[in-house]
C-alpha positions as CSV (number, residue, x, y, z in Angstrom):
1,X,-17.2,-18.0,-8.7
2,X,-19.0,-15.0,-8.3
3,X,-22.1,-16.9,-7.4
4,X,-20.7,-18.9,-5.1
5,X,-18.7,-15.7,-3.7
6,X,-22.1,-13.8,-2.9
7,X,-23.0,-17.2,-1.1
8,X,-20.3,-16.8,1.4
9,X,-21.4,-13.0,1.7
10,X,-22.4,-12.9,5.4
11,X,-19.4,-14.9,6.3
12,X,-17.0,-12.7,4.5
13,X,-18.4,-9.1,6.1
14,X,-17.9,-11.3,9.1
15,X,-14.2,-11.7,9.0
16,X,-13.7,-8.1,7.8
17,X,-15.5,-6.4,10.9
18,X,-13.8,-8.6,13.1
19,X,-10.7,-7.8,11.8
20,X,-12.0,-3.9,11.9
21,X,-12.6,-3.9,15.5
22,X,-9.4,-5.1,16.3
23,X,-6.9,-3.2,13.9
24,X,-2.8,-4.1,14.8
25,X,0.0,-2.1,13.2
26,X,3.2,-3.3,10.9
27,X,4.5,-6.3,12.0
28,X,2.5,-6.6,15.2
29,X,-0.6,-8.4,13.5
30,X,-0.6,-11.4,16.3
31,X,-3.9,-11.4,16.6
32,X,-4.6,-11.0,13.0
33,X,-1.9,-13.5,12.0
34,X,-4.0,-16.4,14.2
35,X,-7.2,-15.5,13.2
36,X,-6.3,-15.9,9.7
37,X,-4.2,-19.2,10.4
38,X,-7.2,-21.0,12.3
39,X,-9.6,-20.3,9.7
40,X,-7.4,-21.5,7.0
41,X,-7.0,-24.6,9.0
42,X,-10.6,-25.0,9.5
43,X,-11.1,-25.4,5.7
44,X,-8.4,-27.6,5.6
45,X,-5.6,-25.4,4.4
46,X,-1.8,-26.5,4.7
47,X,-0.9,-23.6,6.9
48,X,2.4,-21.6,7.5
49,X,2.9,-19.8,10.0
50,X,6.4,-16.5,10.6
51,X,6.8,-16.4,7.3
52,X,8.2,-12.7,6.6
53,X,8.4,-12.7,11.1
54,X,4.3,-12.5,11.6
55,X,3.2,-13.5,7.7
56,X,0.8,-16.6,7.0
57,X,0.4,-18.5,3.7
58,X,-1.8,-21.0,3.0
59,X,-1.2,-23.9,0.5
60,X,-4.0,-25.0,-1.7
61,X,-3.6,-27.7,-4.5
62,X,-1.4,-30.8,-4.6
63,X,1.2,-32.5,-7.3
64,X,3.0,-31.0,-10.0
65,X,1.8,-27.8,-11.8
66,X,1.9,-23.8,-12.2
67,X,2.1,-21.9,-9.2
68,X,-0.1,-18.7,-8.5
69,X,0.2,-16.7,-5.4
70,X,-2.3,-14.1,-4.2
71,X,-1.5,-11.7,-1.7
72,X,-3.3,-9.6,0.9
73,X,-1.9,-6.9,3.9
74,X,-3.3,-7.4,7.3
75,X,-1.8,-4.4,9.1
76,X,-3.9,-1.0,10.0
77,X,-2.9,3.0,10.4
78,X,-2.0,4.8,13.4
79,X,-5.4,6.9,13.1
80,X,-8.3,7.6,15.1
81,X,-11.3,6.2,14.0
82,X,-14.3,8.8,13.7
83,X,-17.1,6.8,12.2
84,X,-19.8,5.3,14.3
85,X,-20.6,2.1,13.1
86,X,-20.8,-0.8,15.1
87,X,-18.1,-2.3,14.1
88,X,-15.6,0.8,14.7
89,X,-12.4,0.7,16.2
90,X,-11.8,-0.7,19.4
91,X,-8.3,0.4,20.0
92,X,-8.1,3.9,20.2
93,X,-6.0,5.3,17.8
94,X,-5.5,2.7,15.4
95,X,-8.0,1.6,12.8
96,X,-7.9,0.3,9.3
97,X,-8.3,3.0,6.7
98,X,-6.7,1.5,4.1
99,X,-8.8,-1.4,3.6
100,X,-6.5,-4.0,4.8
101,X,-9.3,-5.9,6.6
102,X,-10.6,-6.1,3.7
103,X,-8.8,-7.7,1.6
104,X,-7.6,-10.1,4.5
105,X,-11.4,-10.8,4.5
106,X,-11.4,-11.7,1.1
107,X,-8.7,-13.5,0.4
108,X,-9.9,-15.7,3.3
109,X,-13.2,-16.1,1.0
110,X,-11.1,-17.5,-1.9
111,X,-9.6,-20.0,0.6
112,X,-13.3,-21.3,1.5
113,X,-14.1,-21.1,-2.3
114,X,-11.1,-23.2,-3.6
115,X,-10.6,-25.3,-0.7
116,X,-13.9,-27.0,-2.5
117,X,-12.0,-27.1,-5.5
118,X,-9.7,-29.6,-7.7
119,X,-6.9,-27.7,-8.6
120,X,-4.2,-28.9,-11.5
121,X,-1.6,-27.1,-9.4
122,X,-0.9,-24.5,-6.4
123,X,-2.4,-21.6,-5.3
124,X,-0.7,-20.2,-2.4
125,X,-2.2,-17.6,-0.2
126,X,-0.3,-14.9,1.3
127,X,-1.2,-13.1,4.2
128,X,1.6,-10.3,4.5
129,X,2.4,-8.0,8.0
130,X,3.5,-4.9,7.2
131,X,2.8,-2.9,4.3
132,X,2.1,0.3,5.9
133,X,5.9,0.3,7.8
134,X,8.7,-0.8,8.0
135,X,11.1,-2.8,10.6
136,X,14.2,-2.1,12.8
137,X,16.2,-2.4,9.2
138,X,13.9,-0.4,7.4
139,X,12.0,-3.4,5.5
140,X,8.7,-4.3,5.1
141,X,6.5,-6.8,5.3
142,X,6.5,-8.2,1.2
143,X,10.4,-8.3,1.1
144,X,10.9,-10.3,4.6
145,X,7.6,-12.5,3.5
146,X,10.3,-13.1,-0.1
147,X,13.5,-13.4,1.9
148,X,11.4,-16.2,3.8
149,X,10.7,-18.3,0.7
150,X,6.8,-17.1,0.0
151,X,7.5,-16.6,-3.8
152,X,9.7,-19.5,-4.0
153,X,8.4,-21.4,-7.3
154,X,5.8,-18.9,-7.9
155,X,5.2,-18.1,-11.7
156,X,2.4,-15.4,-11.3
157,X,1.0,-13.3,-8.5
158,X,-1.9,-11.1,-8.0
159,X,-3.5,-9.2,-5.6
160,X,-6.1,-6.1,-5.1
161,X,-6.5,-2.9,-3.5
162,X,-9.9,-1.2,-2.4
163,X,-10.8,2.2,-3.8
164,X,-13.5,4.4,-2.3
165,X,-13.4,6.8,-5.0
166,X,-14.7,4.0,-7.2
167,X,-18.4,3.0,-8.0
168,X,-19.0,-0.3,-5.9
169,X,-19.8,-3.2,-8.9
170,X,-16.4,-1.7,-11.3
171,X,-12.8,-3.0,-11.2
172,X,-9.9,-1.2,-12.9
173,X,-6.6,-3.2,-14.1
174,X,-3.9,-0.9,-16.0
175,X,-1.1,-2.3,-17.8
176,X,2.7,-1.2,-16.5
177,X,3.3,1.4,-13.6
178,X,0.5,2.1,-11.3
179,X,2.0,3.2,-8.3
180,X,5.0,5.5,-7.6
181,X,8.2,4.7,-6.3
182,X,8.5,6.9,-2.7
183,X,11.6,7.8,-0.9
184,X,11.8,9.8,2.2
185,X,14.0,12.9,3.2
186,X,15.1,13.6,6.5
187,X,16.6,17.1,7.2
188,X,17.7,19.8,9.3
189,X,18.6,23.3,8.1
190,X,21.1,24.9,10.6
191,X,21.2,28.6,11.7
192,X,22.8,29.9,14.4
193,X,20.3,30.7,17.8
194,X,19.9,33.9,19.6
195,X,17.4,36.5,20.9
196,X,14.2,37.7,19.0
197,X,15.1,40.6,19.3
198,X,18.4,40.8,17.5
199,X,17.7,38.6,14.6
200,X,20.8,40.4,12.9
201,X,23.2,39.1,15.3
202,X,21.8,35.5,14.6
203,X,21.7,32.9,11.2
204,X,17.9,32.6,11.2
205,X,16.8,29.2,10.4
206,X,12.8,29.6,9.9
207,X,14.2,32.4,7.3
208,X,16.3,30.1,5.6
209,X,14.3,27.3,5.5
210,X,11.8,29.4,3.4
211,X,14.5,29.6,1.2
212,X,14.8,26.0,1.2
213,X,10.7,25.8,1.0
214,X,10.8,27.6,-2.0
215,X,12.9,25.4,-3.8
216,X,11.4,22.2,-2.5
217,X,8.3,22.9,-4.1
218,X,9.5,24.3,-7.5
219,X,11.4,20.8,-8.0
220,X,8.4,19.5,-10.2
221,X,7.5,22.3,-11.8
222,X,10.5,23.4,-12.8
223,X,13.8,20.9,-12.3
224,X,11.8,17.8,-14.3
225,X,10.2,17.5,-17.5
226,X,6.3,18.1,-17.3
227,X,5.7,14.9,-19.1
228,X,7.1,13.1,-16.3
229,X,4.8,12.8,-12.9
230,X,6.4,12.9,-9.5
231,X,5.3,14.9,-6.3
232,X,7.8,16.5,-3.8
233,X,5.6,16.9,-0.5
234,X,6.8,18.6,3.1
235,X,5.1,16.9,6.0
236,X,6.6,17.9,8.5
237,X,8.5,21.3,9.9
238,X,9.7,21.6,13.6
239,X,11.6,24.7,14.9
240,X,12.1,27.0,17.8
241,X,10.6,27.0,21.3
242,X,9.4,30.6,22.1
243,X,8.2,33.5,20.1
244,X,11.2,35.7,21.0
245,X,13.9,33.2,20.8
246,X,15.4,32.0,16.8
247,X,16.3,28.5,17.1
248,X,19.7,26.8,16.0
249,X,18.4,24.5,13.5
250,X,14.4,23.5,11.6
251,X,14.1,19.9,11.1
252,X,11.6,19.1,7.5
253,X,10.7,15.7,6.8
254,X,9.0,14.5,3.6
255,X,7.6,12.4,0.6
256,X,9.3,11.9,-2.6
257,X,7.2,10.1,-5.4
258,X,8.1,9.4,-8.7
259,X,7.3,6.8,-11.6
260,X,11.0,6.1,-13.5
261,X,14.3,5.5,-11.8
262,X,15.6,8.6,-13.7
263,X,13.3,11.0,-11.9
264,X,13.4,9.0,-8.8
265,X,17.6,10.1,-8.8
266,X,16.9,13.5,-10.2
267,X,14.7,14.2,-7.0
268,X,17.2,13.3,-4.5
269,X,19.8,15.2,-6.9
270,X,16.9,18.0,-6.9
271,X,16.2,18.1,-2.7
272,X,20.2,18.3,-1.8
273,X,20.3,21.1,-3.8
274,X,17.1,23.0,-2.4
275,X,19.0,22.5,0.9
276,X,22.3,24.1,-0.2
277,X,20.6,27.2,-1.2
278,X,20.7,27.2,3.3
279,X,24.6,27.6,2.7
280,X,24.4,30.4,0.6
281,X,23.3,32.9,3.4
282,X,26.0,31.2,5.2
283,X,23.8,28.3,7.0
284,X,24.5,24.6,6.7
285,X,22.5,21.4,6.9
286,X,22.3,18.1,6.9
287,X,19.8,15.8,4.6
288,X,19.0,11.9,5.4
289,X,17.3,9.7,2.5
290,X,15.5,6.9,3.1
291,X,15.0,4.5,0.2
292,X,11.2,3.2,-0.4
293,X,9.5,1.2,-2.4
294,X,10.2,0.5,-6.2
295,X,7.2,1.3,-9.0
296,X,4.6,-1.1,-8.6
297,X,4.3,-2.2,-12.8
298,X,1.6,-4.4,-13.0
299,X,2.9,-7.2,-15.6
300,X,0.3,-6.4,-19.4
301,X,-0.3,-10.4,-19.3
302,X,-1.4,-10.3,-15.9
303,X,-3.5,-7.0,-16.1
304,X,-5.1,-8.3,-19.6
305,X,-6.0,-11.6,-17.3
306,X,-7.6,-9.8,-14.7
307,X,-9.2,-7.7,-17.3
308,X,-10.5,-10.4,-18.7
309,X,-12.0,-12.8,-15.9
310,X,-14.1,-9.5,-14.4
311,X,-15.0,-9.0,-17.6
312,X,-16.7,-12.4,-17.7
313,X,-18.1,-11.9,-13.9
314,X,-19.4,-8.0,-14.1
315,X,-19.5,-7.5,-17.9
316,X,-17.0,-5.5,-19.9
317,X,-18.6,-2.1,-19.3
318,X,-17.8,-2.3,-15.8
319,X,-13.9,-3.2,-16.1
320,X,-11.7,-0.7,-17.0
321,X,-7.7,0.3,-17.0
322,X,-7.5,3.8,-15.2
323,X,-6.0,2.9,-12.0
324,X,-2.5,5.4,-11.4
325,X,-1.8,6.9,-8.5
326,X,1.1,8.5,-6.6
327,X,0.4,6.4,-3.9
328,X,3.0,3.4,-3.4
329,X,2.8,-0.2,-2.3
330,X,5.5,-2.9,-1.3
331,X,3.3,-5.5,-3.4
332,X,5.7,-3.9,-6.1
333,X,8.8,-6.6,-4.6
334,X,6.6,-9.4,-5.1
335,X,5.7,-8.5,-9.3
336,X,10.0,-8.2,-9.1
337,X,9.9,-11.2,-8.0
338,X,7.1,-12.7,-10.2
339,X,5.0,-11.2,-12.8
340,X,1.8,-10.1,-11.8
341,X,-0.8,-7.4,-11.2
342,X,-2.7,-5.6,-8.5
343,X,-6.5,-4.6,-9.4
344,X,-8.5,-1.8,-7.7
345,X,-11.8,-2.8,-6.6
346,X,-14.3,0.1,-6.5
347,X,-15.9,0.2,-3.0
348,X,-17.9,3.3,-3.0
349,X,-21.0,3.6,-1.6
350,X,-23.9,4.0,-4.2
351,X,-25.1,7.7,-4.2
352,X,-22.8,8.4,-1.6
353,X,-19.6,10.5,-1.6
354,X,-15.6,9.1,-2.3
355,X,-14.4,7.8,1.1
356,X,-10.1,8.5,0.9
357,X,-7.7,6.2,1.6
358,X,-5.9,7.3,4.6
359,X,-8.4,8.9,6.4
360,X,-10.3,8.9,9.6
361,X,-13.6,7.8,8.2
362,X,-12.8,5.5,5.8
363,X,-15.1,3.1,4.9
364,X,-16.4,0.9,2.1
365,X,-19.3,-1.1,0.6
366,X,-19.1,-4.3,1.8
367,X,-21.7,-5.5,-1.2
368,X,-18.3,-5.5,-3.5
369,X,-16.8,-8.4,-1.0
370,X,-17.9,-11.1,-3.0
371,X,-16.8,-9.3,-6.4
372,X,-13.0,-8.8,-5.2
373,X,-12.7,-12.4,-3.8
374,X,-14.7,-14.2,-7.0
375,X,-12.4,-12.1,-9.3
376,X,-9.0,-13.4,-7.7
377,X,-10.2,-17.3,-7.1
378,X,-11.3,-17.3,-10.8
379,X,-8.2,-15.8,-11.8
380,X,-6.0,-18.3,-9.9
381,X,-8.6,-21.8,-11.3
382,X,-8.7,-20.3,-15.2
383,X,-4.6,-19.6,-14.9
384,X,-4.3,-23.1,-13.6
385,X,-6.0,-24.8,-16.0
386,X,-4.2,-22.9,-18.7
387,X,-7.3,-21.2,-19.8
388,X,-6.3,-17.4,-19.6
389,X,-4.2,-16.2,-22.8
């Protein structure tokens, strides 16, 4: 597969910088979403089209037998591009700095490889909206693309992630959690307004929400064991209006990350009391949490088989397992829904420096295409013909 993958090399940069130049956001991948269905239909794919509202899968395979899905995100980042490449950005503040294009680009690729193949069973192809927000209801793209019947008769699913920080040619596949679960808190601390000048004659919210500052950011270091990871991170603070005027309330809005359910409940448990600490000086507030996604725990079987087929592609020296980060992806519904595993592909250019996730000048090596796209299509044709163990 990887021969045949470096074969279709041209083609698969290709669909990536087309899919670059035109970067869409959450659900809003129309342009994306067709792009993706005529090409599948080109190779002769059995195409689906609103699955999860803008999702596409693609059937591969015919008559009775296993079932393996592999999924990639189409949607981009509300950031402004910086880099200069040809193939930048067209629509101004929105670009694909996650990678996204990317793996839409090849999962494509293993659509042209196996749509030459006989298959002794399914592999469905799943083009998910969404991963990077969230809907009216507060759902993303994976759990709508499941409500809608994606996974249905699925026994395994897989999937990949680009990493920058990672030497182009080398995958990593780690058994169990390998993303955090994230939850979001919403809150205002509320003073009591007045003149600059007579701060003693107000309730000071900016004081008390260093107070509340404080506390926020002593939660991991001191409110949960250091052998258990998690990250408590302020985002954003708003208050006041003028230098000489104390506001009535200071509005803080962050990320909560965490890798057990135990922790995940003791930093909710942790941030409501940060904020009473406000009532104490005889302030109030008022605290919002927003439920995120689960741990993404890559199935051990799974992991091992990914393991072991870019093993057999790159050579075991260039496979390994160190692949946690407190980052958090809603490809963890779909391994609830079905065991399976997410690899990081390393995409950093050779001699060059790490390029960040998230960032305005994100890139990648486009030479480790053909590498992500032979290890998932092998993957899917050795787990169909019952050759993995």
């Amino acid at each position: 597969m990887l021969e045949k993958a470096r074969q279709i090399h041209d083609q698969l940069i290709e669909w990536r910088r087309a899919i670059h130049r035109q970067p869409e956001l959450g659900f809003d991948v129309y342009r994306t979403a067709e792009m993706v269905a005529q090409t599948l239909s080109d190779l002769g794919v059995e195409v689906q089209t609103g699955v999860g509202k803008t999702g596409v899968v693609g059937y591969l395979g015919e008559g009775e037998g296993p079932v393996i899905a592999i999924r990639a995100d189409m949607d981009a980042l509300p950031i402004q591009e910086v880099s200069a490449v040809e193939y930048a950005s067209q629509v101004p503040g929105v670009m694909h700095a996650c990678g996204h294009d990317a793996h839409t680009a090849m999962l494509l690729g293993v659509a042209k490889l196996l749509s030459q193949e006989k298959l002794p069973g399914q592999v469905r192809l799943l083009f998910q909206p969404s991963e990077e927000n969230f809907d009216a209801e507060g759902i993303s793209g994976a759990p709508r693309m499941i409500a809608d019947g994606a996974l249905q008769g699925v026994q395994r699913v897989i999937a990949l992630h680009v990493d920058g920080t990672l030497e182009s040619g080398k995958v990593n596949a780690e058994d169990g959690p390998v993303g955090a679960a994230v939850d979001t808190f919403k809150a205002y601390i509320v003073g009591n307004g007045g003149h600059g000048a007579s701060p003693h004659l107000a309730m000071d919210p900016i004081w008390l929400a260093s107070h509340v500052l404080s506390a926020l950011y002593a939660i991991p270091s001191r409110r949960v064991s250091p052998l258990e990871s998690c990250v408590v991170t302020v985002g954003v603070i708003q208050g006041g209006s003028a230098e000489n005027v104390i506001p009535d309330e200071v509005y803080l809005k962050g990320t909560l990350r965490s890798y057990s359910e135990e922790v995940r409940e003791k930093l909710i448990q942790e941030v409501e009391r940060a904020l009473a600490l406000s009532r104490n000086y005889g302030g109030d507030y008022r605290l919002h949490i927003e439920r995120g996604y689960p741990v993404t725990s890559n199935d051990p079987q799974v992991a091992g088989w990914l393991r072991q087929v870019g093993s057999v592609l790159l050579g075991a020296d260039n496979v390994g397992t160190q692949q946690k980060t407190m980052g958090a992806e809603d490809f963890s519904y779909m391994i609830e829904a079905a065991p399976g595993a997410m690899f990081r592909l390393g995409t950093k250019f050779p001699g060059g420096e790490a390029r960040y996730l998230h960032t305005s000048n994100f890139d990648l090596d486009e030479s480790a295409l053909p590498i992500g796209c032979a290890i998932m299509a092998e993957t899917a044709v050795r787990y169909l013909r019952g050759e993995l163990q």
